[in-house]
C-alpha positions in Angstrom: -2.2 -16.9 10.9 -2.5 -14.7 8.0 -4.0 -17.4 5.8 -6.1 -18.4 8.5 -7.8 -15.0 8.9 -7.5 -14.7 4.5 -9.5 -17.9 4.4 -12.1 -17.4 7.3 -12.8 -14.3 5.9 -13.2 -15.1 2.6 -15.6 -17.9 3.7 -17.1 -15.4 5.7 -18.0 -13.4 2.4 -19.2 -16.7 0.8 -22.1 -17.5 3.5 -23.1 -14.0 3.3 -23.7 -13.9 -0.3 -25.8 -17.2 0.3 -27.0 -15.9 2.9 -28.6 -12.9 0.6 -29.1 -15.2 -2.3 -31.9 -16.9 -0.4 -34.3 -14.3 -0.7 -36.6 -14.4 -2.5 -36.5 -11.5 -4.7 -34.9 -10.7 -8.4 -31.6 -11.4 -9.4 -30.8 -7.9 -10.4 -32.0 -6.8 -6.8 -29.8 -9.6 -4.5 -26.5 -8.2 -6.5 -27.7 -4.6 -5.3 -28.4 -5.7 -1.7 -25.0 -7.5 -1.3 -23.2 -4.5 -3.6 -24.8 -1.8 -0.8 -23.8 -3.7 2.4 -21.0 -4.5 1.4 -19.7 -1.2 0.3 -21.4 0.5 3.3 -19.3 -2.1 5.7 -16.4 -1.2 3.9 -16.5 2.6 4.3 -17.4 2.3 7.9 -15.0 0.1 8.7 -11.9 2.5 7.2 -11.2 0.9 3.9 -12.5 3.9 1.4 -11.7 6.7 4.2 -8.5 6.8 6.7 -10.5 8.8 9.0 -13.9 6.9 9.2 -12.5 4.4 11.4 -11.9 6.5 14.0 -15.0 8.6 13.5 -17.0 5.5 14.3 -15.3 4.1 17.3 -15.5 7.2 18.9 -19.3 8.2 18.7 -20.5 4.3 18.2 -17.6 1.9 19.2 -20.6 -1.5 18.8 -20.7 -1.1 15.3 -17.1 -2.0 14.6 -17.5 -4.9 16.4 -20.2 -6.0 14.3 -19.5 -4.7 11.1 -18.1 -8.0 9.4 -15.6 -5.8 7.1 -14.0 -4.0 10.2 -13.6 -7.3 11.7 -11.5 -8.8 9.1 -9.8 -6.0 8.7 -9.2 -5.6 12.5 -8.1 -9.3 12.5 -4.9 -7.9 10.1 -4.5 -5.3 12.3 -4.4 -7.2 15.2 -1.6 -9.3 13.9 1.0 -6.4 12.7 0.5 -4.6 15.9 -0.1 -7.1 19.0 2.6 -9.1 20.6 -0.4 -11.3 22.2 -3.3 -13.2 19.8 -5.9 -12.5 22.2 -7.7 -9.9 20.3 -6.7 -12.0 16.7 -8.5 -14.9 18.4 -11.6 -12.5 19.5 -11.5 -11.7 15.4 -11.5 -15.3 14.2 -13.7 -16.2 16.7 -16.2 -13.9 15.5 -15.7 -14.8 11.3 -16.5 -18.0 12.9 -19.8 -17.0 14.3 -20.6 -15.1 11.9 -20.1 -17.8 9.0 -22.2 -19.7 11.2 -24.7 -17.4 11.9 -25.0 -16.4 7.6 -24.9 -20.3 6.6 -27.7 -20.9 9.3 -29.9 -18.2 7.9 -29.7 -19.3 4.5 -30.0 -22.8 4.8 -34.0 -21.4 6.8 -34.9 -19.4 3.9 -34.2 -22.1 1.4 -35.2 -24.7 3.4 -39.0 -24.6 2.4 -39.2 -23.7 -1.2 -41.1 -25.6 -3.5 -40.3 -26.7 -6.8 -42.9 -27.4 -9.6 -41.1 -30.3 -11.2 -41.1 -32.3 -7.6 
């Protein structure tokens, strides 16, 4: 299950950064926009700060559950702690939808470019 939740999330990453390559801006920019959310996910979700975890669950508990970094790292979590795999499932369930969701998006905004050599 480890490898499953490595994978999804790494997959996860993947259709994010197409997901942000479709726009239709500068290179230089994209790597900024992806470099910011990703960092910001990551400190909100615990990774740079032991206590920031905490801090957001208890004055906004949504945003860990949308914040795609605290949900792979929740997913982990959920597997060294719980005896059940309900909440691991809940985890993988939404790197799935999420995956779905970033694929989906990019695949709209490149869907009606034209090329000048077509």
């Amino acid at each position: 299950l480890v490898y499953l939740a490595a994978v999804l999330g790494g997959i996860m990453g993947i259709s994010m950064g197409f997901f942000v390559g479709s726009f239709r801006i500068k290179e230089g920019l994209k790597m900024s926009v992806v470099m910011a959310v990703s960092m910001t996910c990551c400190f909100f979700s615990g990774l740079m700060s032991n206590t920031m975890k905490g801090t957001v669950a208890e004055h906004c508990p949504i945003f860990n559950e949308i914040n795609p970094a605290a949900v792979i790292s929740d997913s982990f979590y959920c597997l060294n702690l719980y005896e059940d795999y309900r909440r691991f499932t809940v985890k993988i369930i939404s790197m799935a939808i999420y995956t779905v969701l970033f694929t989906l998006g990019g695949y709209v905004l490149t869907r009606r470019r034209k090329y000048a050599s077509l």
